[in-house]
PyMOL Python script that loads the backbone (N, CA, C, O; Angstrom):
from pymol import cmd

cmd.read_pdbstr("""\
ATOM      1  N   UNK A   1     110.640 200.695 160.706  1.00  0.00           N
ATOM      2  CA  UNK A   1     111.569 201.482 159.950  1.00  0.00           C
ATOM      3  C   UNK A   1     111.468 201.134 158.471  1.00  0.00           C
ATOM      4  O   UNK A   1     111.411 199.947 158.149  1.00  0.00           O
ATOM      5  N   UNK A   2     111.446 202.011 157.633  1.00  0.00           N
ATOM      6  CA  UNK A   2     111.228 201.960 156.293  1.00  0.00           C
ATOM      7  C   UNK A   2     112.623 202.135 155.621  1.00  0.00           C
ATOM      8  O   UNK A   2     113.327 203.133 155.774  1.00  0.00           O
ATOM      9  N   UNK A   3     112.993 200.879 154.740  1.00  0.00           N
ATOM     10  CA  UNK A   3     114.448 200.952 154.488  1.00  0.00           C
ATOM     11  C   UNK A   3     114.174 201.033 152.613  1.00  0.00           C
ATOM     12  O   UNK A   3     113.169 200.842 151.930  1.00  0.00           O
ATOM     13  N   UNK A   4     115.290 201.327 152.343  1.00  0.00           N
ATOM     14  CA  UNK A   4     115.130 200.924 150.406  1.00  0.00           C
ATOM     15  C   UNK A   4     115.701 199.704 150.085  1.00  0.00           C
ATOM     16  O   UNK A   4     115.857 199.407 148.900  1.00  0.00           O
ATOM     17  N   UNK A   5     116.019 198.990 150.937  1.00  0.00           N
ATOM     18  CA  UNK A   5     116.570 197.331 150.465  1.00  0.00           C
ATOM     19  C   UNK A   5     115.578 196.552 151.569  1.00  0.00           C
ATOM     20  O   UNK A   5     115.335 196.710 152.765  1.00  0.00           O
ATOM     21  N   UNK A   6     115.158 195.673 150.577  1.00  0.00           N
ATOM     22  CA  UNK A   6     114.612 194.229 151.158  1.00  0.00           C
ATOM     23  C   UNK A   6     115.197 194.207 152.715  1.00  0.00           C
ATOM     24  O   UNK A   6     115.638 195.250 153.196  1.00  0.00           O
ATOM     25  N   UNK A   7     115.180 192.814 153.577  1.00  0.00           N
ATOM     26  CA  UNK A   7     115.718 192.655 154.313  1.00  0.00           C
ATOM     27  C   UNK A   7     116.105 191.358 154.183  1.00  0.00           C
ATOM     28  O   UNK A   7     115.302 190.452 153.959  1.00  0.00           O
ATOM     29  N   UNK A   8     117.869 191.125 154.369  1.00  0.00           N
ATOM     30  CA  UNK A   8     118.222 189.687 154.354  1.00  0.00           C
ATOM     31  C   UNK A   8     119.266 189.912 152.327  1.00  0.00           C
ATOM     32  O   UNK A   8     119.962 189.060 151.775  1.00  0.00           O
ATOM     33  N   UNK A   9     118.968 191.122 151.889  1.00  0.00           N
ATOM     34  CA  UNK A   9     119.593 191.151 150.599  1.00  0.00           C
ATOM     35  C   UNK A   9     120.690 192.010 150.724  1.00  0.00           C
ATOM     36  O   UNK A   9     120.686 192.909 151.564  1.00  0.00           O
ATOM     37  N   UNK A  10     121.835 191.773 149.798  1.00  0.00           N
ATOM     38  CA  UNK A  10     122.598 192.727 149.596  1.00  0.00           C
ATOM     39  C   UNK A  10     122.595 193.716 148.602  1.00  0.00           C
ATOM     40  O   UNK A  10     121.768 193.769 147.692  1.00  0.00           O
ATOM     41  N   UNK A  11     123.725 194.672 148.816  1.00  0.00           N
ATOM     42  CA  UNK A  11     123.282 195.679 147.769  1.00  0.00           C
ATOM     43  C   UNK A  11     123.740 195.339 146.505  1.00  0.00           C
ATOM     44  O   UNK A  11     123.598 194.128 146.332  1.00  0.00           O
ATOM     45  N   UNK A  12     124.235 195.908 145.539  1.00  0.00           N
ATOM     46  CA  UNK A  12     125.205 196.149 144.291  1.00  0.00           C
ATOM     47  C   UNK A  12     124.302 195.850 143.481  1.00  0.00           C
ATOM     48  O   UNK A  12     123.167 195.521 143.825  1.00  0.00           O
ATOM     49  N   UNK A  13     124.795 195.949 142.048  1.00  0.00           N
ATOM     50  CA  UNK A  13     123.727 195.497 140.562  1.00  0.00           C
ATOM     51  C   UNK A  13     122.847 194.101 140.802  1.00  0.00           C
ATOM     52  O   UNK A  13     122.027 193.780 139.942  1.00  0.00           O
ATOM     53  N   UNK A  14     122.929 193.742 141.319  1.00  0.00           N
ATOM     54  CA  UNK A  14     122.495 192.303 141.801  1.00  0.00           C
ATOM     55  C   UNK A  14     121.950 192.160 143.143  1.00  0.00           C
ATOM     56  O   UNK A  14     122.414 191.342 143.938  1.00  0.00           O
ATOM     57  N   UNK A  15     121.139 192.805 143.371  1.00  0.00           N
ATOM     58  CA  UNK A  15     121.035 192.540 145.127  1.00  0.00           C
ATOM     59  C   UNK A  15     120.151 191.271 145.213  1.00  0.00           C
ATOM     60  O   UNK A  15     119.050 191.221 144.665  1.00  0.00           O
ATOM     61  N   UNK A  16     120.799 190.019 146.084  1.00  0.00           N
ATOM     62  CA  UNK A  16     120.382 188.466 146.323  1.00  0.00           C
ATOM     63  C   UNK A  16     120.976 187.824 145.387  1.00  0.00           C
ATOM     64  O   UNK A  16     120.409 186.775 145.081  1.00  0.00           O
ATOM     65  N   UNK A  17     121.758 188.030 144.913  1.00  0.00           N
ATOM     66  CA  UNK A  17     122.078 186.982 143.189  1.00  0.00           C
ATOM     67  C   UNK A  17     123.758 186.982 143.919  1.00  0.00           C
ATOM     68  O   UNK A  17     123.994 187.860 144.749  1.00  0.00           O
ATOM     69  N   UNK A  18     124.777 186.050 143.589  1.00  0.00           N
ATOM     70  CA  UNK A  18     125.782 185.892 143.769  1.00  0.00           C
ATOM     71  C   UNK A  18     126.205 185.893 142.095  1.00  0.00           C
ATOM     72  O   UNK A  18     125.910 184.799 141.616  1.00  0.00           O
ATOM     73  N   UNK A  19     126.587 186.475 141.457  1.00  0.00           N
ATOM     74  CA  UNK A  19     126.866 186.626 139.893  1.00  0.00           C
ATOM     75  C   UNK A  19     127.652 185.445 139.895  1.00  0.00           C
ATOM     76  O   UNK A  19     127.461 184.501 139.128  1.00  0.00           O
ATOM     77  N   UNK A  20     128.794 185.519 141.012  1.00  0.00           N
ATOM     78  CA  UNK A  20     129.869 183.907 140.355  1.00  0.00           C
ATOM     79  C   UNK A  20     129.187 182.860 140.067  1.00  0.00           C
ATOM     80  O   UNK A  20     129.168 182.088 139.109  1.00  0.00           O
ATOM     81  N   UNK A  21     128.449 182.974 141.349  1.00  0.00           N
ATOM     82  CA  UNK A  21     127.881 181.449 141.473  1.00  0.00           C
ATOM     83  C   UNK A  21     126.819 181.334 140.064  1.00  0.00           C
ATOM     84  O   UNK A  21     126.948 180.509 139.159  1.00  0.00           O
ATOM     85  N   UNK A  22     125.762 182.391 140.164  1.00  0.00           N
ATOM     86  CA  UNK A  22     125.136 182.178 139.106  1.00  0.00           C
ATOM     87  C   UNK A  22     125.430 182.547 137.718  1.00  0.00           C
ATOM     88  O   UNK A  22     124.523 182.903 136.966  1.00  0.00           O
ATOM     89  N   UNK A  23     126.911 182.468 137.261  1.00  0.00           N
ATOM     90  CA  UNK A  23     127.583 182.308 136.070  1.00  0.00           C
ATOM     91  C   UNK A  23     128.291 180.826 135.692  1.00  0.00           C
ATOM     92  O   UNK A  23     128.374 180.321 134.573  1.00  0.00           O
ATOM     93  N   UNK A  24     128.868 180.182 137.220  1.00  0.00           N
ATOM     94  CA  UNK A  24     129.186 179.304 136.944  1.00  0.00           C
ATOM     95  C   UNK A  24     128.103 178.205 137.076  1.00  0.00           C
ATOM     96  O   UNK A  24     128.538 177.113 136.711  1.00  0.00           O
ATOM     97  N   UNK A  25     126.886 178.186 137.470  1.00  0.00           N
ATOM     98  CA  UNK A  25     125.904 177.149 137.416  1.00  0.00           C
ATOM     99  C   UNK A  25     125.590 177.411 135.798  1.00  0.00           C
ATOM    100  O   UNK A  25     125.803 176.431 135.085  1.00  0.00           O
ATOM    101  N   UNK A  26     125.115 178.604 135.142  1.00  0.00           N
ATOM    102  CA  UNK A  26     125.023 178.886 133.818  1.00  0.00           C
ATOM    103  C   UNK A  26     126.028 178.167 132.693  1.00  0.00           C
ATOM    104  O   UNK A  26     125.725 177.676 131.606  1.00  0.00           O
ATOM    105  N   UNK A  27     127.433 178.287 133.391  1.00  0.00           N
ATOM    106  CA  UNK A  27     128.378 177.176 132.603  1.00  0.00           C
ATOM    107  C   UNK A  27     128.354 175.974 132.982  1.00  0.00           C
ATOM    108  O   UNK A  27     128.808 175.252 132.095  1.00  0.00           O
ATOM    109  N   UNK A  28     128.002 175.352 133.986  1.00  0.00           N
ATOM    110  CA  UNK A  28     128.111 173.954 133.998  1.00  0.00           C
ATOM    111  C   UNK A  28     126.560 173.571 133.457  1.00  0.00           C
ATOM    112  O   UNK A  28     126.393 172.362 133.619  1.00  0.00           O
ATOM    113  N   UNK A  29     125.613 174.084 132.985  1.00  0.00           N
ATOM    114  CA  UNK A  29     124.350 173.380 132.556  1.00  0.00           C
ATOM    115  C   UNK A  29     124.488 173.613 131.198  1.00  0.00           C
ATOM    116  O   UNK A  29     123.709 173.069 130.416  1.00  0.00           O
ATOM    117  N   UNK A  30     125.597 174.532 130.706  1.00  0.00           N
ATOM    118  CA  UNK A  30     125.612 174.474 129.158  1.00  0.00           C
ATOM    119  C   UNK A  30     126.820 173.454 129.043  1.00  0.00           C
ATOM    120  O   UNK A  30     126.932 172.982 127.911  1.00  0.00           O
ATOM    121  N   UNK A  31     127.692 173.040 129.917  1.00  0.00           N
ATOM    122  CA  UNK A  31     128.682 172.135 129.277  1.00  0.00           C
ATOM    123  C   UNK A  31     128.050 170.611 129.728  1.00  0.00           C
ATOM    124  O   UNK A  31     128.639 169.569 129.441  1.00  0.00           O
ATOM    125  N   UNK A  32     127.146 170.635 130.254  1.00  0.00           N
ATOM    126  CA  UNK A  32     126.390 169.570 130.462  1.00  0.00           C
ATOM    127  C   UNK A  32     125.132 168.948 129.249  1.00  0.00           C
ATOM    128  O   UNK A  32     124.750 167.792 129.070  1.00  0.00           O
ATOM    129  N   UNK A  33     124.707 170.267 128.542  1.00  0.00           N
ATOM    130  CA  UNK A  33     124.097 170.243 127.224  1.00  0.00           C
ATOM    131  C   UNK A  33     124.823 169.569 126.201  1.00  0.00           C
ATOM    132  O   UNK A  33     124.537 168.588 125.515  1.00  0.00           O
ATOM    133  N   UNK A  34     125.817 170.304 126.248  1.00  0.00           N
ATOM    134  CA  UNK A  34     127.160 169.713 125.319  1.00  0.00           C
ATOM    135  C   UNK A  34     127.568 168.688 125.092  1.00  0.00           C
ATOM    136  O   UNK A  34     127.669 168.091 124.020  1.00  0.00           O
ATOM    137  N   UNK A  35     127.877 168.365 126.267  1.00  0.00           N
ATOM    138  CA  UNK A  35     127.819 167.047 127.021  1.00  0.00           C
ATOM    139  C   UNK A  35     126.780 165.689 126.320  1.00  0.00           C
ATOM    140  O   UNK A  35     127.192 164.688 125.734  1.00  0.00           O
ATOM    141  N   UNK A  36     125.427 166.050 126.605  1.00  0.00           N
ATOM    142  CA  UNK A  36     124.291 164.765 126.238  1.00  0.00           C
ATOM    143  C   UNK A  36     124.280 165.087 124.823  1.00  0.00           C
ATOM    144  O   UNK A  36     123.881 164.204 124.063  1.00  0.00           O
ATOM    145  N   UNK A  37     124.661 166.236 124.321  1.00  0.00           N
ATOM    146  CA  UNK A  37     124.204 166.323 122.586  1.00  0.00           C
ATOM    147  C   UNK A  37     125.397 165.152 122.291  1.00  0.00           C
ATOM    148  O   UNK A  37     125.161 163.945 122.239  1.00  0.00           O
ATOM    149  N   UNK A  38     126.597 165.712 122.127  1.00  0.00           N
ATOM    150  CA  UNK A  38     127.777 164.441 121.827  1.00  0.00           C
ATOM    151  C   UNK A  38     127.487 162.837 122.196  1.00  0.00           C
ATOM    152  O   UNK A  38     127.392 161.924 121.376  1.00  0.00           O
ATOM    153  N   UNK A  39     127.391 162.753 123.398  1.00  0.00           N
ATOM    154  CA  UNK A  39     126.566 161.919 123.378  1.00  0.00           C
ATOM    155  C   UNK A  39     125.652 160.723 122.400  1.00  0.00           C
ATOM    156  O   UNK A  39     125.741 159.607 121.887  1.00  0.00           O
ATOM    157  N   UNK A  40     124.823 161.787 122.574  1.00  0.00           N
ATOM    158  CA  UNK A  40     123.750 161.462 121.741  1.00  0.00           C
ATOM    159  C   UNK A  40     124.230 161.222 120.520  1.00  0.00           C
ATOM    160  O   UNK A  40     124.180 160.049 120.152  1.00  0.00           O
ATOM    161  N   UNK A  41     124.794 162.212 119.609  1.00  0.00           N
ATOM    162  CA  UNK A  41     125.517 161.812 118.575  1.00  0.00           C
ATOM    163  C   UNK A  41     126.792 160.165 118.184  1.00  0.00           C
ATOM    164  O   UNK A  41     127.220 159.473 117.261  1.00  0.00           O
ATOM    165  N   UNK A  42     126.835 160.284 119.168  1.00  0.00           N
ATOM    166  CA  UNK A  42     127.959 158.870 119.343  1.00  0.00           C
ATOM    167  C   UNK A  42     126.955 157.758 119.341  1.00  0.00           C
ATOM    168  O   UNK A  42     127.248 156.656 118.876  1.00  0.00           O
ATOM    169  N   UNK A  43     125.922 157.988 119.787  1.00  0.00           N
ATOM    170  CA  UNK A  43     124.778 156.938 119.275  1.00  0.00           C
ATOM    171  C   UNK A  43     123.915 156.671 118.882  1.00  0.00           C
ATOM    172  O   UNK A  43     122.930 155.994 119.174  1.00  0.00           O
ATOM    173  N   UNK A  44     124.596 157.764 117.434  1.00  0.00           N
ATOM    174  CA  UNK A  44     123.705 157.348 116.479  1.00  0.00           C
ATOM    175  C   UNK A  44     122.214 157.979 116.302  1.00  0.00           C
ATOM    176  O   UNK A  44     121.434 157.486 115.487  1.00  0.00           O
ATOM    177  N   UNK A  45     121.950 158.817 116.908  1.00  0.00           N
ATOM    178  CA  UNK A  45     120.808 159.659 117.073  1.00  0.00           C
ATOM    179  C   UNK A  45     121.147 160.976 116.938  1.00  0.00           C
ATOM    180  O   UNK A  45     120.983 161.744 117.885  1.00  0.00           O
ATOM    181  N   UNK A  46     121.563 161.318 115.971  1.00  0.00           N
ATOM    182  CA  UNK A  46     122.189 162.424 115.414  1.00  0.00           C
ATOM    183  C   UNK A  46     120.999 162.837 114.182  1.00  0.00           C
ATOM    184  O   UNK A  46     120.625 162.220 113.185  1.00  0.00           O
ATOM    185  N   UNK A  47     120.531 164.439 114.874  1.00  0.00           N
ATOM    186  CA  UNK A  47     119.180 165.141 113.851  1.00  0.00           C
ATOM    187  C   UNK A  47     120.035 166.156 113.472  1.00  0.00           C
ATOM    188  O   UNK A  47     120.932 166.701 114.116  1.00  0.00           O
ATOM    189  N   UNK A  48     119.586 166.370 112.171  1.00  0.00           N
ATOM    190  CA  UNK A  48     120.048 167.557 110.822  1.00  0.00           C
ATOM    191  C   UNK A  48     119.495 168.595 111.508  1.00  0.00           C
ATOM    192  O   UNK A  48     118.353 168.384 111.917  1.00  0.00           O
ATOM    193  N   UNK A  49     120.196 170.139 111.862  1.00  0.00           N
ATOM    194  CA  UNK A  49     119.073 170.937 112.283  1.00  0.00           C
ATOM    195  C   UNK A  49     118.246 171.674 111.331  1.00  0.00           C
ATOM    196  O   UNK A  49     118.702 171.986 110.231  1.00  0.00           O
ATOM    197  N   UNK A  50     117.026 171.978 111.697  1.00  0.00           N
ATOM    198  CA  UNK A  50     115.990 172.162 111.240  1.00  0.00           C
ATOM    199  C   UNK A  50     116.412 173.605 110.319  1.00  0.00           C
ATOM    200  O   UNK A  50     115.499 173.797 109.516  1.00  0.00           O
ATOM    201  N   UNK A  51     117.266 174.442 110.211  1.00  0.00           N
ATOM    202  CA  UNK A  51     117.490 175.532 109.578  1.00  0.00           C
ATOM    203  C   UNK A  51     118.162 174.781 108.202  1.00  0.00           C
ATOM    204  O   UNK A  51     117.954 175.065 107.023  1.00  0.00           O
ATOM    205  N   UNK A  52     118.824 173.985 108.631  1.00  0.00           N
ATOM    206  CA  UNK A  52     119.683 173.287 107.582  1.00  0.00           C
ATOM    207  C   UNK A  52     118.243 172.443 106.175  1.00  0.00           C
ATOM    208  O   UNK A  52     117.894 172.654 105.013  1.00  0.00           O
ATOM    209  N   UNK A  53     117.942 171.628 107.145  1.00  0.00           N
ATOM    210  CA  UNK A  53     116.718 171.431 105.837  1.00  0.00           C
ATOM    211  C   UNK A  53     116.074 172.598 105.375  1.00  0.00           C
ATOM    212  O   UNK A  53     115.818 172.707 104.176  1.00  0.00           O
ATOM    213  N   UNK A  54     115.709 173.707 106.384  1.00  0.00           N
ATOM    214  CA  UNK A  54     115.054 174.748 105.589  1.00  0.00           C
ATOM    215  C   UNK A  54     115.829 175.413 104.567  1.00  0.00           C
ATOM    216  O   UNK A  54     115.326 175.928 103.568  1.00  0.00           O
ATOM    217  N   UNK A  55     116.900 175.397 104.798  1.00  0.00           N
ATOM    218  CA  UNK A  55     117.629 176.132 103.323  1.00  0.00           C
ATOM    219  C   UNK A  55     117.985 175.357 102.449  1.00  0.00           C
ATOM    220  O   UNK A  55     118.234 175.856 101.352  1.00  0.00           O
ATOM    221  N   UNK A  56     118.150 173.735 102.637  1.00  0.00           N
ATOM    222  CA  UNK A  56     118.214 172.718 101.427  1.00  0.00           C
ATOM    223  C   UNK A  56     116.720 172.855 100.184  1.00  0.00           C
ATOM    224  O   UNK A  56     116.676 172.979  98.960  1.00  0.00           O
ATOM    225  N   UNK A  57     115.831 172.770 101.086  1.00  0.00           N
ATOM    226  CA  UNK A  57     114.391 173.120 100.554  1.00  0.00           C
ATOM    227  C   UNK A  57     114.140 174.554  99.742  1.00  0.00           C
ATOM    228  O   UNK A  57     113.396 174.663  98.768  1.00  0.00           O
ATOM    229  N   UNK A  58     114.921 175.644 100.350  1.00  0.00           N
ATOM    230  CA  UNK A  58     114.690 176.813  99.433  1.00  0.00           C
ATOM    231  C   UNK A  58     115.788 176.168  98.415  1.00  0.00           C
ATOM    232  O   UNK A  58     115.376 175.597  97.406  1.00  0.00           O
ATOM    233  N   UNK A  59     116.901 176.239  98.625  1.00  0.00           N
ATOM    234  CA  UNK A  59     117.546 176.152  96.931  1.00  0.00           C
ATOM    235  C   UNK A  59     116.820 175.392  96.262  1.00  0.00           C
ATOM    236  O   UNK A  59     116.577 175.807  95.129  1.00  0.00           O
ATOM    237  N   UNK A  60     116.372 174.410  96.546  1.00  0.00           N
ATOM    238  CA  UNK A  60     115.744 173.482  95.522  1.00  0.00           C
ATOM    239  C   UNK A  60     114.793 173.931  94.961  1.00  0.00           C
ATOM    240  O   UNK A  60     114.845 173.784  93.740  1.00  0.00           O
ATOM    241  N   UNK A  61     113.593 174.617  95.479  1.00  0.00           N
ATOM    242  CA  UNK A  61     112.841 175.246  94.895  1.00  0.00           C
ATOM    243  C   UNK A  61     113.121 176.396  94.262  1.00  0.00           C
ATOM    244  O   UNK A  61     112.376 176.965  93.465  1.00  0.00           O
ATOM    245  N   UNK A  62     114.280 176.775  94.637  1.00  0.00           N
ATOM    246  CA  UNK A  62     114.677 178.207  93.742  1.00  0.00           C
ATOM    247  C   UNK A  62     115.489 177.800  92.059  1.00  0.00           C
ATOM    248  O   UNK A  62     115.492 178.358  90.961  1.00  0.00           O
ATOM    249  N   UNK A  63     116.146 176.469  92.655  1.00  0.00           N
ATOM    250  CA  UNK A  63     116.802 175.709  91.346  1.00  0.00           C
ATOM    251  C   UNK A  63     115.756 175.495  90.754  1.00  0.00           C
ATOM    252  O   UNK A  63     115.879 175.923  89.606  1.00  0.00           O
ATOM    253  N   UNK A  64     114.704 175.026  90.929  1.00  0.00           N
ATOM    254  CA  UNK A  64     113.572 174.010  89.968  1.00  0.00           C
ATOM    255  C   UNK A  64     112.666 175.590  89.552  1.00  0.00           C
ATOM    256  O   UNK A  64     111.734 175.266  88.816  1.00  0.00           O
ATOM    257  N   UNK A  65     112.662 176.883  89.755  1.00  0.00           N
ATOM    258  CA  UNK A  65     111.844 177.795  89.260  1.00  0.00           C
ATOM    259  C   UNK A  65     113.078 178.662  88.131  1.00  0.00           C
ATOM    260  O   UNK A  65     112.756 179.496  87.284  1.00  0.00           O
ATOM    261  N   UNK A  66     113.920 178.382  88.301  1.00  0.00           N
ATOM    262  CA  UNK A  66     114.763 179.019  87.597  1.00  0.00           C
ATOM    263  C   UNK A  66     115.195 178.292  86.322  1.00  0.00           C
ATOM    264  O   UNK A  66     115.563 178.944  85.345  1.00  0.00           O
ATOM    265  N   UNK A  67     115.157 176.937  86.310  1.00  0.00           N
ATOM    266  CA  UNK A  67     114.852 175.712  85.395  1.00  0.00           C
ATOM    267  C   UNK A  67     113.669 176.426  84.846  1.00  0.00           C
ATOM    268  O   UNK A  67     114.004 177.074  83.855  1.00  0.00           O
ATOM    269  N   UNK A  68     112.386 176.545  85.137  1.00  0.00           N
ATOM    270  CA  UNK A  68     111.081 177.028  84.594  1.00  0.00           C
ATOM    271  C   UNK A  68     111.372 178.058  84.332  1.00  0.00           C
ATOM    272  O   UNK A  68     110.393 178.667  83.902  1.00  0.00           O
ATOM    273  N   UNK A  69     112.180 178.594  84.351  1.00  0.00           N
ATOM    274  CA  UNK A  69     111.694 180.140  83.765  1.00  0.00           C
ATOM    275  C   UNK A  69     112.401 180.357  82.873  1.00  0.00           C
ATOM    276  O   UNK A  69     111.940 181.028  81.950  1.00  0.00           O
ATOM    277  N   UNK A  70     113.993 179.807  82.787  1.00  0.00           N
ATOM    278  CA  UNK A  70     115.074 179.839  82.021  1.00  0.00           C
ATOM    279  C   UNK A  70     114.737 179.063  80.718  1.00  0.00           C
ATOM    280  O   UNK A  70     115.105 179.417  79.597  1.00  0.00           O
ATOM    281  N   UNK A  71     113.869 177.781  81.045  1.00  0.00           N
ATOM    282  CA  UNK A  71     113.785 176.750  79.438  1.00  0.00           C
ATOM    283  C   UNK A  71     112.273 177.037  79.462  1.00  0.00           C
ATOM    284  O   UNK A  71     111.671 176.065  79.004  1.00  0.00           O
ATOM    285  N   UNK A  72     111.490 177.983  79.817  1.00  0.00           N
ATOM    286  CA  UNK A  72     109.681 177.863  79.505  1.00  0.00           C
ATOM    287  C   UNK A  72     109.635 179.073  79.153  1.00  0.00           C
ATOM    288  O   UNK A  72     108.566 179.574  78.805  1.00  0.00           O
TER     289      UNK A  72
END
""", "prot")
cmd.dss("prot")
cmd.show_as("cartoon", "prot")
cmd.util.cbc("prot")
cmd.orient("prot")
């Protein structure tokens, strides 16, 4: 017999997926992230993120060309 669902799945937007379940595993591995970053921070192994130096680095170079252009 030729069916339009798998066999062993259910139907709805999700057929085989339990949305709760796989929303609340989705929240407990991000509050678990959360979790080791703090952590981590409490000892002292705390990194600047990388967007943050990238925009310390543009002003500076935008300060130091505007210096050049303003007094040269």
């Amino acid at each position: 017999m030729n069916t339009s669902e798998p066999s062993g799945r259910g139907g709805g937007a999700n057929p085989g997926r339990d949305s709760g379940t796989e929303k609340l595993n989705w929240i407990d591995r991000r509050r678990e992230k959360i979790r080791a970053e703090i952590e981590r921070n409490r000892r002292g192994e705390y990194t600047v993120p990388t967007w943050v130096l990238a925009a310390a680095l543009v002003l500076i170079v935008v300060a130091w060309l505007a210096l050049i252009l303003y007094f040269g």
